[in-house]
C-alpha positions as CSV (number, residue, x, y, z in Angstrom):
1,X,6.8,2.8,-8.7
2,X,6.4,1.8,-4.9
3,X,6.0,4.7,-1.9
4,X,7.0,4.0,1.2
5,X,4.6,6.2,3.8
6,X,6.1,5.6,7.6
7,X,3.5,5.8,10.2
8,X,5.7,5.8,12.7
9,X,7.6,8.9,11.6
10,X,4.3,11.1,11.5
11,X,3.1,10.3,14.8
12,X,5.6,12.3,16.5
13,X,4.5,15.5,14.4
14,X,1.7,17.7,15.9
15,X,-0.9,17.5,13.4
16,X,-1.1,13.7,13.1
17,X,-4.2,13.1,14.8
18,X,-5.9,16.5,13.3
19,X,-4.5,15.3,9.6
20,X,-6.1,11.6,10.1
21,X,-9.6,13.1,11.8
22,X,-9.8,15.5,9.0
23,X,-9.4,13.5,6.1
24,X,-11.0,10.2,8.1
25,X,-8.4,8.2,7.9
26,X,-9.0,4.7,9.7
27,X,-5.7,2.9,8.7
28,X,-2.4,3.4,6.7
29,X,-2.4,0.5,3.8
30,X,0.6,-1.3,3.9
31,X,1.5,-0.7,0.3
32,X,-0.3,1.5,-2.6
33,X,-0.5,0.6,-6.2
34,X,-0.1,3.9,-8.3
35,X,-0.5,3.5,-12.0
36,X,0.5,6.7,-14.2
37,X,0.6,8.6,-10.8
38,X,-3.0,7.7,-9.9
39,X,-4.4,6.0,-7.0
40,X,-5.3,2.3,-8.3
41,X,-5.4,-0.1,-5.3
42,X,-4.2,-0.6,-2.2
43,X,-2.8,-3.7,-0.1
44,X,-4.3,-3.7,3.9
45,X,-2.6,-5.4,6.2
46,X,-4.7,-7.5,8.9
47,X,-3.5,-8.0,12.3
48,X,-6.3,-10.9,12.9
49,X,-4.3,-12.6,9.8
50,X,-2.2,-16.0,10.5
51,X,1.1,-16.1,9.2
52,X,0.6,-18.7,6.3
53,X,-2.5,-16.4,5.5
54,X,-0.6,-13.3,5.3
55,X,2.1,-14.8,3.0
56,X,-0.6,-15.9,0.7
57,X,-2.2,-12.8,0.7
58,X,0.7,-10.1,0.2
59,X,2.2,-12.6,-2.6
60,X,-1.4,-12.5,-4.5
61,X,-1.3,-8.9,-4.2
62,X,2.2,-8.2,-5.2
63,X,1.9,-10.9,-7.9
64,X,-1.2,-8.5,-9.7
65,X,1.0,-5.6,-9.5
66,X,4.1,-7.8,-11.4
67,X,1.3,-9.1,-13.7
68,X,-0.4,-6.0,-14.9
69,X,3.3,-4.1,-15.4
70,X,4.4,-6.8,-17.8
71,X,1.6,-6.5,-19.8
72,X,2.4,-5.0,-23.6
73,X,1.2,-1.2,-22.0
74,X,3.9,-1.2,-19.5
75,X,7.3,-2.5,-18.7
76,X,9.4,-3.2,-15.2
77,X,12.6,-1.8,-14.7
78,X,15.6,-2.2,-12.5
């Protein structure tokens, strides 16, 4: 399953900033892997990154999720 968390939608609320000092949040990844509804990994995005380097980098990443969920323990679908 993927979640989709917009930044951009919490900002405007009042506790943002109190919600991110509390729990000591430095960043928002850009996408979560959650395996049997359990935090398992998590994909960063890097402003510094080039382009080519990004590409490379979110492929690999989505390329482990696609791996592990065809494995005999699980199965993709849509």
């Amino acid at each position: 399953m993927v979640y989709y968390y917009n930044p951009s939608y919490w900002k405007n609320d009042s506790q943002y900033d109190r919600i991110l000092s509390k729990y000591h949040v430095n960043s928002v990844p850009l996408l979560v892997k959650m395996v049997d509804e359990e935090y398992r990994d998590a994909y960063q995005f890097d402003p510094d990154a080039t382009k080519e380097n990004f590409h490379e980098t979110i492929l690999a990443y989505y390329y482990s999720i696609v791996d592990f969920l065809s494995t005999d323990d699980h199965f993709i679908c849509g």
